[in-house]
C-alpha positions as CSV (number, residue, x, y, z in Angstrom):
1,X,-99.8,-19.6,72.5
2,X,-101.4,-21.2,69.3
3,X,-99.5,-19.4,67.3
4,X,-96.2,-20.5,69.0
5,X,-96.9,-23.9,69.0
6,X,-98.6,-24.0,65.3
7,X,-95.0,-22.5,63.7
8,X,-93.0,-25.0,66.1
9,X,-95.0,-27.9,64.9
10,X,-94.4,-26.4,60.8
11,X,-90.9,-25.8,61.7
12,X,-90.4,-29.5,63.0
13,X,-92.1,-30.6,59.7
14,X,-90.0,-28.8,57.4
15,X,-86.7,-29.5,59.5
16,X,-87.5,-33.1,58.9
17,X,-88.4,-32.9,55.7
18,X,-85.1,-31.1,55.0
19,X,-82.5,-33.4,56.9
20,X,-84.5,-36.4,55.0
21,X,-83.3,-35.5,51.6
22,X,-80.7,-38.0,50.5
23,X,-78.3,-36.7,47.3
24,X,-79.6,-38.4,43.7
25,X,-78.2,-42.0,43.1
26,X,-76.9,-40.5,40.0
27,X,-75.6,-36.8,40.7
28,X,-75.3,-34.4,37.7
29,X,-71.6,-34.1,36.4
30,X,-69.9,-31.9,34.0
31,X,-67.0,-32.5,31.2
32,X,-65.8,-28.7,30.7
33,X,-63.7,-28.0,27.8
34,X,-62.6,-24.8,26.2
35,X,-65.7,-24.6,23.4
36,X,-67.5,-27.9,24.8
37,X,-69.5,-28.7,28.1
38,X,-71.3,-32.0,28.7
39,X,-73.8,-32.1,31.9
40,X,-75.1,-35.3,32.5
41,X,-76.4,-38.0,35.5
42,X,-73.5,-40.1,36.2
43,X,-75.3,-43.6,37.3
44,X,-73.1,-46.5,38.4
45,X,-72.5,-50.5,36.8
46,X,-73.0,-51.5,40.4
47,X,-72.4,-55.0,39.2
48,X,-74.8,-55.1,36.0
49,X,-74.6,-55.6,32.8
50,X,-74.7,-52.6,31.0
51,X,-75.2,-52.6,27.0
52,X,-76.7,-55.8,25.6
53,X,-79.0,-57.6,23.0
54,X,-82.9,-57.1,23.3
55,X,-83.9,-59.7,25.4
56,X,-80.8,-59.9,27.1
57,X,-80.7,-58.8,31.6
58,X,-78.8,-55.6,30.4
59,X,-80.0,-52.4,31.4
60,X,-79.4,-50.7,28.0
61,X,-80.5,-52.5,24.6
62,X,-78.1,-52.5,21.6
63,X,-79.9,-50.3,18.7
64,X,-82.4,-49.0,21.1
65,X,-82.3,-44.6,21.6
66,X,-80.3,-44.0,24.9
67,X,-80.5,-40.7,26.8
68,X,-76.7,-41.6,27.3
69,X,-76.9,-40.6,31.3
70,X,-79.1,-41.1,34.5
71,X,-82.2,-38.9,35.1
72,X,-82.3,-35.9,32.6
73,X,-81.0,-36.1,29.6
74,X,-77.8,-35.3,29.0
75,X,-76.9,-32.3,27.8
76,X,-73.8,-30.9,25.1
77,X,-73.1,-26.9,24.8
78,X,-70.9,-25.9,22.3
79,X,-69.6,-22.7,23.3
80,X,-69.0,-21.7,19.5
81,X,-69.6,-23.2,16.2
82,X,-67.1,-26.2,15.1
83,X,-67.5,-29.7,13.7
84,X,-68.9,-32.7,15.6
85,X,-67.9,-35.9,14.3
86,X,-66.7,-33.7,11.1
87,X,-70.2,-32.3,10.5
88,X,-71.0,-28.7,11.3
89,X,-72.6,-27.6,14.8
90,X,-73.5,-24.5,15.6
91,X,-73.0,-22.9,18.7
92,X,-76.1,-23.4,21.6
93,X,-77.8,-26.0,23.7
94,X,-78.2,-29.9,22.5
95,X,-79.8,-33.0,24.0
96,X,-77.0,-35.6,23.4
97,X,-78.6,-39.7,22.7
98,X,-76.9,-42.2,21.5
99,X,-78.1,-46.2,19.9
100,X,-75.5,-48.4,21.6
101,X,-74.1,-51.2,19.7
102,X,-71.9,-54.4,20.2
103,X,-69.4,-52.7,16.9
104,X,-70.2,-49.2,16.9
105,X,-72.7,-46.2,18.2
106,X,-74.5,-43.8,16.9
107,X,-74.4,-40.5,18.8
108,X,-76.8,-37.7,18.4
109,X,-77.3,-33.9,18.9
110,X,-80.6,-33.3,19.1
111,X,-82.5,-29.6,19.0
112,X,-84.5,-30.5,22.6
113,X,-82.1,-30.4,24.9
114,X,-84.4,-30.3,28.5
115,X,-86.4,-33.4,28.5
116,X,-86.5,-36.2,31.4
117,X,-84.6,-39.7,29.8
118,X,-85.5,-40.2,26.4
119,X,-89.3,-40.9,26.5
120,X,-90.4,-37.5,24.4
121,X,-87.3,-37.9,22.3
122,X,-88.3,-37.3,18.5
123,X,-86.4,-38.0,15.9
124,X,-87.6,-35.1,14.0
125,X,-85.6,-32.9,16.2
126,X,-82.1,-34.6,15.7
127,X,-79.7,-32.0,14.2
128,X,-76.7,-34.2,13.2
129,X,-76.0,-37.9,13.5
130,X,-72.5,-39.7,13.9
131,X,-71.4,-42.8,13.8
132,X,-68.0,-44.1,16.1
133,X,-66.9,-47.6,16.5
134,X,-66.9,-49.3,19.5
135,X,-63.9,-49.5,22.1
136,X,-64.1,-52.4,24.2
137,X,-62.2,-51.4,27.3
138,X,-60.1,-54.5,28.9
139,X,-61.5,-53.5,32.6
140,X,-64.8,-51.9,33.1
141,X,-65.4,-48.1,34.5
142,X,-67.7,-48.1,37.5
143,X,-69.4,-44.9,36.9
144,X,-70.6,-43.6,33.1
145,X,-68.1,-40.6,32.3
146,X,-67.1,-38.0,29.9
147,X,-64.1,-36.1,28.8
148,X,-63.6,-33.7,26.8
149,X,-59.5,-33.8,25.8
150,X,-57.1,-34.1,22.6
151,X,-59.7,-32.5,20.5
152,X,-62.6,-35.2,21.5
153,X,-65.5,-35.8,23.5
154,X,-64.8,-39.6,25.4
155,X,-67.4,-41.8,26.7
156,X,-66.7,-44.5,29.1
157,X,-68.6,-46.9,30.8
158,X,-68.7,-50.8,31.9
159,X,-66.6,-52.1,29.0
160,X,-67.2,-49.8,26.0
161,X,-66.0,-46.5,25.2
162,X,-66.4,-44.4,22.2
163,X,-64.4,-41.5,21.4
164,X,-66.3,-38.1,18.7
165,X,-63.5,-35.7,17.2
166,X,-64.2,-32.1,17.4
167,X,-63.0,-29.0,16.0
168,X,-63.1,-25.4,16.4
């Protein structure tokens, strides 16, 4: 009889602790291409300001590292070796950052690609660097998003966008 009633009582615990797991704020999405992948944490504006000065109520700082995503960091697979922002990249596994600014970004492919945001980034481990204007967009997108199409990787989120060619 203890028995019975110490595995009910575990069961009841677990079911509970089961049914109370909600799904992430920001789930994990993926841009698939034919020789590009981007897996990232898709958070929302939610009605805030985004990218702005230091010192400003934005949530991301202009010229400040960026894990580019929610949660992890995001994460860019090239399938084979090609060109990123006309450099060379060779096939594998790469944590993707970026320094947002009002003009243009700065996006980065660095050699760590598993970490948690960007607070063991090291810039000792960046592989390539590029840099891509700015595209203010005339209505903002709700939720941070890739693509991967005409040749490109696309960002888009609140009011800026920035587009990196690639080639393979």
């Amino acid at each position: 009889m203890k028995k019975s009633f110490f595995f009910l009582f575990f069961s009841i615990i677990a079911l509970n602790i089961a049914c109370s797991q909600n799904p992430p704020a920001s789930p994990r999405m993926t841009a698939d291409g034919k020789d590009v992948k981007v897996t990232y944490g898709q958070p929302s504006k939610k009605g805030r300001v985004i990218f702005g000065a230091d010192g400003s109520q934005s949530l991301e700082k202009y010229g400040k590292v960026w894990r580019t995503g929610a949660n992890e960091a995001t994460v860019i697979t090239f399938k084979k070796d090609g060109k990123f922002g006309g450099k060379e990249v060779k096939a594998g596994d790469y944590g993707l950052f970026t320094i947002p600014g009002e003009k243009e970004w700065v996006v980065i492919l660095n050699s760590e690609p598993k970490q948690w945001g960007a607070y063991s980034y090291k810039v000792d481990k960046d592989v390539l660097r590029v840099t891509v204007p700015n595209i203010a967009l005339k209505e903002p997108v709700e939720k941070l998003t890739f693509e991967v199409k005409n040749n490109a990787l696309v960002f888009s989120w609140d009011a800026s966008s920035f587009s990196v060619p690639l080639q393979f």
